[in-house]
C-alpha positions in Angstrom: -8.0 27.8 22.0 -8.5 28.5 18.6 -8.5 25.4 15.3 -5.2 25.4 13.8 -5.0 25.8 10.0 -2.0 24.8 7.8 -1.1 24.9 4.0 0.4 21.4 2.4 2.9 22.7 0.6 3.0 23.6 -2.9 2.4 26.5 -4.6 2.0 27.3 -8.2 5.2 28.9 -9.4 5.6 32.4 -11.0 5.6 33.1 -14.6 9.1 34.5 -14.2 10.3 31.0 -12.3 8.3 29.0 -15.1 10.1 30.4 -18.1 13.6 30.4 -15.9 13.4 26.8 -15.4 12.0 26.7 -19.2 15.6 28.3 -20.1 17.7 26.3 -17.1 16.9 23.3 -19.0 17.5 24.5 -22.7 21.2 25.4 -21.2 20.3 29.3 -21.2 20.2 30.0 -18.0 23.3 29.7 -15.2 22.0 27.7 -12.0 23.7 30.6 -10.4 20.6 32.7 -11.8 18.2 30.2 -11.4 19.0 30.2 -7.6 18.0 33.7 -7.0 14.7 33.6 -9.2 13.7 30.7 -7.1 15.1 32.5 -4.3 13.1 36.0 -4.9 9.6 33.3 -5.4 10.4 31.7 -2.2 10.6 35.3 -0.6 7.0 36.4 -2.2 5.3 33.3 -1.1 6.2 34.0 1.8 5.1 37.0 2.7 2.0 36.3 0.7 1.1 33.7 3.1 1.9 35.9 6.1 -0.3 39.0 4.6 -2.9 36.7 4.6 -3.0 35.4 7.9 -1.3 32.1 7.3 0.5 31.4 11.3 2.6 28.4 9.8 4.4 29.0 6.1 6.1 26.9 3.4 8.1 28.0 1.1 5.5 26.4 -1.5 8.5 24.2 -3.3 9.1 27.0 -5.2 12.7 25.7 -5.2 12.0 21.7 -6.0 11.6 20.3 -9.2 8.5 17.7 -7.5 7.6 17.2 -4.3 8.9 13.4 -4.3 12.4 13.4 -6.8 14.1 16.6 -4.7 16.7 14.0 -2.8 17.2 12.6 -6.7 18.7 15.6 -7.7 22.1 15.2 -9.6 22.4 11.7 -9.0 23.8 9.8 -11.5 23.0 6.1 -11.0 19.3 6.4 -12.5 17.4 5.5 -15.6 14.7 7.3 -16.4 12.4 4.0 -17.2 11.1 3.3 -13.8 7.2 3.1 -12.4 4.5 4.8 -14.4 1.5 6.6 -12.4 -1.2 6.8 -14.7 -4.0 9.6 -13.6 -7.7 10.0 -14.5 -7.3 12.3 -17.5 -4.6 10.1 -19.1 -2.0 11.6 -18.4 1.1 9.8 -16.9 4.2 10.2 -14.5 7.4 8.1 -14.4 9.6 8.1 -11.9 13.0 6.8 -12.7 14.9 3.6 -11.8 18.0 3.1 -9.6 21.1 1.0 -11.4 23.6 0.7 -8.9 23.9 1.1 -5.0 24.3 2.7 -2.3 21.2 4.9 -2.4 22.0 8.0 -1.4 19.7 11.6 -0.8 21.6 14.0 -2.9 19.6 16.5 -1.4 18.4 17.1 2.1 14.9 19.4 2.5 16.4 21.3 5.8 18.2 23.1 2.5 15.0 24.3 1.3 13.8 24.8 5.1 17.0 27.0 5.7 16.4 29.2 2.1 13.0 30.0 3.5 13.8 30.9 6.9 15.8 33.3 5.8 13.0 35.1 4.6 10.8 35.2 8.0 10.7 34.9 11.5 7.5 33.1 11.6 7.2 29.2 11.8 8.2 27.1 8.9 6.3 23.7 8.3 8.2 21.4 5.6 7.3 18.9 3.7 9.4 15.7 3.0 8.6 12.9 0.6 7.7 9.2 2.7 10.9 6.5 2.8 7.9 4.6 0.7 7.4 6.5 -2.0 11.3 6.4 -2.5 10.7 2.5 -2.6 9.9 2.3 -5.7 13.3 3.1 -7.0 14.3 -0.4 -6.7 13.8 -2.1 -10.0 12.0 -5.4 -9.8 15.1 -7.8 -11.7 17.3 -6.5 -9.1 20.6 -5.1 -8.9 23.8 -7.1 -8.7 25.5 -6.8 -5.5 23.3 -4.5 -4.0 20.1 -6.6 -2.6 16.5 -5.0 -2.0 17.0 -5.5 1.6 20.1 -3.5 1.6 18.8 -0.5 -0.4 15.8 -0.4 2.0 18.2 0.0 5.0 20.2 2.8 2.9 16.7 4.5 2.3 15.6 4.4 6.1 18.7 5.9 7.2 18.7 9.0 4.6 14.9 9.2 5.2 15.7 9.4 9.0 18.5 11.8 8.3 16.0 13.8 6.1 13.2 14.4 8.8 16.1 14.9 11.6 18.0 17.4 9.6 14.5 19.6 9.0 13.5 18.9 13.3 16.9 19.8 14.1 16.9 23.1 11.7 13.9 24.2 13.8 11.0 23.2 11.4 7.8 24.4 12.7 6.7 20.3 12.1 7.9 18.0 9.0 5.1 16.5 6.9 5.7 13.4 5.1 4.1 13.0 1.7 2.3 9.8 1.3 0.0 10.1 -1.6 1.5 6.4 -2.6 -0.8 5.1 0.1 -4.2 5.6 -1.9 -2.4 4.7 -4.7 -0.8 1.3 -3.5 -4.1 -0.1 -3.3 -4.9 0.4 -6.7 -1.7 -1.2 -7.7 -2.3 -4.0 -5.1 -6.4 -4.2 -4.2 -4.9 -7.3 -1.7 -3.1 -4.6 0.4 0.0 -6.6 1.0 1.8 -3.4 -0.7 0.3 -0.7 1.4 1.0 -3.0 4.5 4.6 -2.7 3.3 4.4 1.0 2.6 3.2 1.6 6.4 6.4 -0.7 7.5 8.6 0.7 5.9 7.3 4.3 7.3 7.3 3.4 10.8 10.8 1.4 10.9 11.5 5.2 9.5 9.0 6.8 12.4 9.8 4.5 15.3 13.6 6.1 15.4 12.4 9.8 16.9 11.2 10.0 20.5 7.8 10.8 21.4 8.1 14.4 21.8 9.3 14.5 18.0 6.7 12.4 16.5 4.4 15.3 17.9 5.8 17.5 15.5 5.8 14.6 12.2 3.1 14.2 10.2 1.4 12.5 7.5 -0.2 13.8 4.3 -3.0 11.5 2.1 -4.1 12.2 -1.2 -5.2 10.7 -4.0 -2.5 12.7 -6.2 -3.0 16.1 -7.7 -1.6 16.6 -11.1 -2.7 18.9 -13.8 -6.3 18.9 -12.8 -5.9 14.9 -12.3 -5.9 12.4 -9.8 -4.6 9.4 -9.6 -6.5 7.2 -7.5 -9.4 9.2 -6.2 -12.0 6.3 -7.3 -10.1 3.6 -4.3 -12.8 3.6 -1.1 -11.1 5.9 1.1 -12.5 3.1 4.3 -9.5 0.5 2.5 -6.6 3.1 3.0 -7.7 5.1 6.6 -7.4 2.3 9.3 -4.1 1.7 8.4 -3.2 5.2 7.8 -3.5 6.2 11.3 -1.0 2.9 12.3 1.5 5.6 11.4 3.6 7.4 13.7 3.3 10.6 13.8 1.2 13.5 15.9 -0.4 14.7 13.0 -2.7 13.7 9.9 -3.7 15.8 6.7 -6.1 13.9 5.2 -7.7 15.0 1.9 -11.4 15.7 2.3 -13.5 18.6 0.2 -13.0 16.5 -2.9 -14.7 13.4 -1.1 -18.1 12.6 -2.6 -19.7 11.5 0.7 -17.2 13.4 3.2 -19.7 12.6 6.5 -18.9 8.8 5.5 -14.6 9.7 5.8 -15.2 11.8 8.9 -16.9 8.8 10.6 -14.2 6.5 9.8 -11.8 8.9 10.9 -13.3 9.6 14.1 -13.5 5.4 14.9 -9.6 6.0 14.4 -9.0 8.6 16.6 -6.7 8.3 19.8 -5.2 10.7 22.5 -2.2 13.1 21.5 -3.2 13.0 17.6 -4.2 16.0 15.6 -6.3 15.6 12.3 -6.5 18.5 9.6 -9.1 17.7 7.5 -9.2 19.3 4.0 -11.7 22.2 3.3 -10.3 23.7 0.1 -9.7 21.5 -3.4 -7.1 22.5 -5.1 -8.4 20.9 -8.0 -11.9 22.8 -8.4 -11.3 26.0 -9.9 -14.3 27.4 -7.9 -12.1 29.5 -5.1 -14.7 28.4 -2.0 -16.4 31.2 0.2 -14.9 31.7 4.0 -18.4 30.6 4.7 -17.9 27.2 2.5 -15.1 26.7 4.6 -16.8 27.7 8.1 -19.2 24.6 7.2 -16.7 22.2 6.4 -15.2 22.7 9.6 -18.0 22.9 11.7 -19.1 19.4 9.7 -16.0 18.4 10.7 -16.0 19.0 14.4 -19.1 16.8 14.5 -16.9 13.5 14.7 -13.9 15.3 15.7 -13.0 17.3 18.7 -11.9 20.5 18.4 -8.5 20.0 20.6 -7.7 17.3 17.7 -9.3 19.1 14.6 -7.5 21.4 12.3 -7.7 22.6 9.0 -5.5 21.9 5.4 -6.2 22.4 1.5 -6.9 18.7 -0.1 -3.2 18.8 -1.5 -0.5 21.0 -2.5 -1.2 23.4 -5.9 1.7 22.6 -7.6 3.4 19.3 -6.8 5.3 19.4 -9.8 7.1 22.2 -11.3 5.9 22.3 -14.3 2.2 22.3 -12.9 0.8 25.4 -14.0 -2.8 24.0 -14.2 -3.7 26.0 -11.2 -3.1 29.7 -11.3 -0.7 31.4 -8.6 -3.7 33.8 -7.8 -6.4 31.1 -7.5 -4.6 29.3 -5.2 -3.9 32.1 -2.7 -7.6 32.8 -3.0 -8.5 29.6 -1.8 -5.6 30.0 0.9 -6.9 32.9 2.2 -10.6 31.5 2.4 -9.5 28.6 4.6 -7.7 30.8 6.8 -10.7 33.3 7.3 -13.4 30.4 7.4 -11.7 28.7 9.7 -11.6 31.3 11.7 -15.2 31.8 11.3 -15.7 28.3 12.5 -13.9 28.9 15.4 -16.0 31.9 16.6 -19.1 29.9 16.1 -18.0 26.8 18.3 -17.0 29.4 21.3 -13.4 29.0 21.0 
């Protein structure tokens, strides 16, 4: 037995991808030749993650334009005025607003799960963005003849149809991002909006079998943007319990960032149950200090004091680069710190026995 150690997802993008999509958007640049920069990036991640001991890739998004707006791609019936996430340094996100129904994905991740595969033979984890996060494309006023009720049933069935699509394109396991959970209960201390957030995920959840759910998961964060988070200051004991209702076979919860990360692991482990995984963080994506394989070896073994080690693995705190114009984090600094958590946790491994 050894601890199993996985990326997120993202990973910063190349200069030469950066200045395509740069050009792409000024009109300069065909989406035929945009394709096969992305294309040649998904290839070198790749094999960058293999050469350094990585057993389950991702493609690092290198062909999204965020982690949570890929399905939005080319559709029409948005504005661009919808919710605004603020984050610590001031900066601020907007996601847009739907005008008109049916909701509809426009883009499916087995696409991106497909691209990469055809770049290695080695398992392919990939990372979808939670039914809940897609919520909050419904405008509060409403939209005439199409009800809230009735986009949320649209959104289950194309989230449902997401996951399957990536399961049934052989997908190593399918995360779903959930960094909206920390967030809601900044938005809502009362919780009533996270409680909807969970539903909403497991009306999505409860439709795969058993043996499926062992290969779903959940990621937690509180946001990682430019340096920034967005809700990193919300006691991490308001969002867990009910982060764990969620199911799926696997959780990657955020951790090296944590102030007081014995405190998380013990409300972890009073969550625990049989047939669950937890990968814990062990690398922050947001420090620019690339951690030492031996940083990492203590994290772990930290870890595995509230955790067995036949439910433990390993993550970073978040993906690099969750938006594609994220360049806060350099391409070679986060491979660093990819590498480190591979060979840590392997270091970890040797000293427990395994």
């Amino acid at each position: 037995m050894s601890i199993p150690t996985e990326p997120i997802g993202s990973i910063p993008r190349p200069r030469a991808l950066q200045e395509a999509l740069a050009e792409h958007a000024e009109g300069r640049l065909s989406a035929a030749d945009l394709t096969k920069i992305q294309a040649q990036a998904t290839a070198e991640t790749l094999d960058t993650l293999e050469a350094l001991g990585c057993t389950v890739l991702v493609d690092g998004e290198q062909s999204k334009p965020s982690f949570v707006t890929y399905p939005l791609a080319g559709l029409a019936t948005l504005d661009p005025s919808g919710a605004v996430i603020p984050f610590a340094d001031g900066h601020t996100r907007q996601l847009p607003v739907l005008t008109e129904g049916p909701f509809r994905y426009q883009v499916g991740a087995h696409s991106f799960l497909r691209d990469a595969q055809r770049h290695t033979d080695r398992p392919v984890k990939q990372a979808v963005i939670a039914p809940s996060a897609l919520s909050l494309l419904y405008p509060a006023d409403g939209i005439a003849g199409y009800s809230r009720e009735a986009f949320l049933a649209d959104l289950a069935d194309e989230a449902e149809a997401d996951i399957r699509g990536c399961l049934d394109a052989g997908a190593h396991s399918v995360q779903l991002d959930f960094t909206e959970g920390r967030l809601s209960l900044k938005l809502d201390p009362s919780g009533g909006l996270l409680d909807q957030f969970v539903s909403l995920n497991n009306e999505v959840l409860g439709r795969f079998s058993e043996e499926e759910r062992a290969r779903l998961g959940v990621h937690t964060c509180p946001g990682g943007d430019h340096d920034s988070t967005h809700s990193l200051d919300v006691d991490y004991a308001q969002l867990l319990p009910k982060l764990f209702e969620l199911r799926v076979g696997n959780f990657y919860v955020q951790l090296a960032s944590e102030l007081d990360p014995d405190r998380v692991l013990g409300i972890i482990a009073d969550q625990l149950r049989p047939g669950i995984r937890v990968f814990v963080g062990v690398t922050d994506p947001i420090d620019p200090v690339v951690e030492s394989a031996e940083e990492v070896r203590d994290r772990v073994l930290r870890a595995a004091r509230y955790i067995p080690v036949d439910q433990l693995g390993t993550t970073d705190d978040c993906g690099f680069s969750p938006f594609a114009d994220d360049n806060s984090t350099s391409r070679d600094t986060a491979f660093a710190k990819i590498g480190a958590r591979v060979r840590g946790t392997a270091l970890a491994g040797e000293a427990l026995g395994l």
